[in-house]
N, C-alpha and C positions, 0 to 999 in steps of 0.2 A: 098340410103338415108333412103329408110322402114324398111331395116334390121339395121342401125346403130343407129335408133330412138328404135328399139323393143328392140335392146341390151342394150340401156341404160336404158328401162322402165324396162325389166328383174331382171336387175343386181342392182337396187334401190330397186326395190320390191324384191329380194332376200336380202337385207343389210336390210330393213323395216323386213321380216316376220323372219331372223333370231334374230334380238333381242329381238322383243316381244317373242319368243319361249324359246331363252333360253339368256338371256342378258348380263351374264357375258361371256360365250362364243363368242356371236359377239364383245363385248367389246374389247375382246383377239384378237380375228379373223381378227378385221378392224386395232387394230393398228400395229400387227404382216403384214397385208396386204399394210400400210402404210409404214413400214419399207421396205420390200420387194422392194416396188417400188423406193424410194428414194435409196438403198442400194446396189441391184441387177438388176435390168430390166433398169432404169434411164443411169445410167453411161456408160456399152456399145453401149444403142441407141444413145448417145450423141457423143460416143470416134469414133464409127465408121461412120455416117453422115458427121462430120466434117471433118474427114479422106477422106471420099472419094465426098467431094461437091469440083465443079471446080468453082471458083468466077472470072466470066468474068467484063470484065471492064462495058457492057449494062448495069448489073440491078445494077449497085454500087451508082447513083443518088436515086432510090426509093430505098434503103437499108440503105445511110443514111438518109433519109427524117423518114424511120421506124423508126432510131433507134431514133433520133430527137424527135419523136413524143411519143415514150414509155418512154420518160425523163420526157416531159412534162406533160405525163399521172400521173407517178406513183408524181410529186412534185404536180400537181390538187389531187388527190387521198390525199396526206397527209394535205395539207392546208383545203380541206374540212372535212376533219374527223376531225380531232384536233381542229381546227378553229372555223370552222361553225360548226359544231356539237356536239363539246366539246367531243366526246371517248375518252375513257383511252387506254391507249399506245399498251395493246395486240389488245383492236380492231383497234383499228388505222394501228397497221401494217397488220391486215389480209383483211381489206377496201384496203392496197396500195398493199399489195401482189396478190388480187385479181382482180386489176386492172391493174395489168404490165402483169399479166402471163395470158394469153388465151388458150384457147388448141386445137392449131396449128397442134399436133399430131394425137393422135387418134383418132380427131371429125377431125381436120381443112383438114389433107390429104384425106378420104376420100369422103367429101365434097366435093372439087375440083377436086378429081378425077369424083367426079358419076356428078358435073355439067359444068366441063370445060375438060375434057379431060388427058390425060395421058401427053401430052404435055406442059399442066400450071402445071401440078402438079410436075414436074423439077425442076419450078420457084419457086413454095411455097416449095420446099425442102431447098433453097435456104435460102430465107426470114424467114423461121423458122429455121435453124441454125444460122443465125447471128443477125435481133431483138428476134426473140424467146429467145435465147440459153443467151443475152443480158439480156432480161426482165426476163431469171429465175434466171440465174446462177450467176448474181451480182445483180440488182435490188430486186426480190425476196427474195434473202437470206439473201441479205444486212437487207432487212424490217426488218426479220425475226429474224436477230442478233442485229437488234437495238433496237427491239419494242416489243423482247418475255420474256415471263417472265422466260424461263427456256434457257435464251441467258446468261446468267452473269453480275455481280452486277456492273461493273466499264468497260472503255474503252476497257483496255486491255483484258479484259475476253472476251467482246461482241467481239470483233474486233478476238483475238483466236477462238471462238467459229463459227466464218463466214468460217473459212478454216476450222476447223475441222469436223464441219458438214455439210460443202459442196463437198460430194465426186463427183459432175456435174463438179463443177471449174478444179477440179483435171484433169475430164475425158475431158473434153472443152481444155483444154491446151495441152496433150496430142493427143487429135485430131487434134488441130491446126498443129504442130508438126512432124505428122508421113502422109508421103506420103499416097495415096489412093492406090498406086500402089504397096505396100508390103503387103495389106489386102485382103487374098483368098474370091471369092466373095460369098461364104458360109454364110463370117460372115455378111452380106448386107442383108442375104435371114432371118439370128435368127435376126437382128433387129428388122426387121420389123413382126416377127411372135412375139415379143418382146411386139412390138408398139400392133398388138390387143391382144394381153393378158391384156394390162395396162388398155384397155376398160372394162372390167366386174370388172376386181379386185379393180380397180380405185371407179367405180360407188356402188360396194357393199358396199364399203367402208360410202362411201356419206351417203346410205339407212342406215347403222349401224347407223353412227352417229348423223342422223337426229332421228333414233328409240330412240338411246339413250337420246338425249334431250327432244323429246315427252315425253318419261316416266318419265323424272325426274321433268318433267311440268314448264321447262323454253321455249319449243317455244309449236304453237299449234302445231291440228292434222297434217295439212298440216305446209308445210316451210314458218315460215313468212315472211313477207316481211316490214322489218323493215328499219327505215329509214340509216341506213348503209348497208343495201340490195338494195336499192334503187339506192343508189347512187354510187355502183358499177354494178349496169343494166347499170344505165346512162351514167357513166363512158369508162365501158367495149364496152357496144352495140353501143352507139353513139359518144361519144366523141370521142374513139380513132380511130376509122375510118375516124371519120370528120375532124380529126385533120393530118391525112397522105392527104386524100384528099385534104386539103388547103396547104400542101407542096409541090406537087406533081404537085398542077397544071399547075406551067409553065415548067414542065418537061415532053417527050412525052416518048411514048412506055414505062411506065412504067405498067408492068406485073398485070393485073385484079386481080390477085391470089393476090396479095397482100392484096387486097381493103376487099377479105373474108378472107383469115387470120387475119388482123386488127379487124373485127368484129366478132372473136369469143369468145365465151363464158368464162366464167373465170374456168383455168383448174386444172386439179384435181392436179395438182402438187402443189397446192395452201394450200390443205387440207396437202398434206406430208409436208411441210415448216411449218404450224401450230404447226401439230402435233408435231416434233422435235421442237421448240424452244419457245413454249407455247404463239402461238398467240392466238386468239378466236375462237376458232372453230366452235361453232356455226353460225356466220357469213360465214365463209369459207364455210363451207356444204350449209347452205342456200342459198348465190351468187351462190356457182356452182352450183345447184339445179333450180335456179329459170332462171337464163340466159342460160343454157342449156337447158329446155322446152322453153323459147320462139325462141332460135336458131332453135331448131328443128320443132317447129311446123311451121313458116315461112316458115323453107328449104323443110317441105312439102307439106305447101300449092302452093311454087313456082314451086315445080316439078309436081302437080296436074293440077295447074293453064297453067302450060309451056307449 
């Protein structure tokens, strides 16, 4: 948990000190890096996970109470932003893209590996292929084609623009698809060396874009915390966890791993969906920013505390 906390304070402050140094370069750098991950690294960790996850009949009552519950999330996420807070439509989709999508990957797996063991973390393999894989790969990009400015002007464009630039749906379908057992398990070992590469590239990314907004003096020093910041902490950290927990409860032996999955942080995949389809980005960088320090500094005062 020390070392996944110092990689993510690293790789922020590497995305901070490379813009202030030289700013058109990080500019390039994060969304060249933003690409990369939606384009390349994304779609085989996705095609091969779902290739090779076995979905026993046990955990299929807490998988749908998940997916239940990321419905519920992401239609609260949009009722409060539009509604009650009146946002125009790009922040409004990156409030709900930031509240469906957690990041299950390369915060949530090793999370549950360093506090529950090698044997829950099977379970969150599990739960993060199919609500995870749910909450990005239709809910997320869905936002993202509905509610971006660079989605297209009319139905049919927005509705085009969800399959074309969802190269995850592609790989999610295709993984559903192709047996686990024609995949040499090589390709099992680059996933996952895949999954931590996404950690620094992902978070430098965050630090650019945070640098870039400081300099152009639309947020402060620090990540604001604004009231669409807010209310994807609130969202993200308490609701949707509270909200599988009140599904779940007259259901037994449903898998703990879940309960930390549910309550992770809003994940960087949030910022690549922005970034292609012109939601706000400044929100995006900020929610994942401010809900990943307090995920992390909890998961380390619980392993200090523990």
């Amino acid at each position: 948990m020390i070392w996944i906390a110092l990689a993510v304070v690293v790789s922020v402050g590497a995305g901070l000190f490379a813009e202030r140094s030289r700013p058109e370069a990080a500019t390039n750098a994060s969304r060249r890096a933003l690409s990369l991950l939606l384009y390349v690294f994304f779609p085989p960790i996705v095609f091969v996970n779902l290739a090779e996850t076995d979905f026993g009949f046990g955990m299929g009552a807490g998988l749908v109470a998940g997916l239940v519950a990321v419905v519920l999330v992401g239609l609260i996420g949009w009722f409060a932003a539009s509604r009650l807070l009146g946002l125009s439509s790009p922040e409004t989709g990156s409030v709900i893209t930031c509240s469906v999508i957690p990041n299950t990957s390369y915060l949530g797996y090793p999370v549950v590996l360093a506090l529950m063991g090698g044997e829950e973390l099977s379970r969150a393999v599990a739960y993060d292929v199919v609500v995870g894989g749910v909450g990005l790969t239709l809910l997320g990009f869905g936002a993202g084609a509905a509610f971006g400015d660079r989605a297209g002007s009319g139905f049919g464009e927005r509705l085009r623009s969800f399959f074309l630039k969802n190269p995850l749906l592609i790989a999610a379908i295709l993984g559903l698809l192709t047996p686990g057992d024609l995949l040499p398990d090589v390709l099992v070992e680059v996933s996952w060396v895949l999954v931590t590469l996404s950690l620094p590239i992902g978070f430098f990314a965050v630090g650019a874009v945070i640098g870039g907004e400081q300099r152009a003096g639309t947020i402060a020093r620090l990540p604001g915390f604004s009231p669409a910041v807010g209310l994807v902490t609130l969202i993200r950290l308490v609701l949707a966890p509270g909200l599988l927990l009140l599904l779940t409860l007259p259901i037994a032996d449903v898998p703990p791993s879940f309960y930390v999955l549910a309550a992770m942080p809003a994940g960087i995949s949030s910022l690549v969906i922005a970034h292609a389809y012109g939601l706000d980005l400044r929100i995006a960088a900020e929610a994942v920013a401010w809900t990943t320090g307090i995920v992390l500094v909890f998961g380390l005062l619980f392993v200090i505390l523990g």
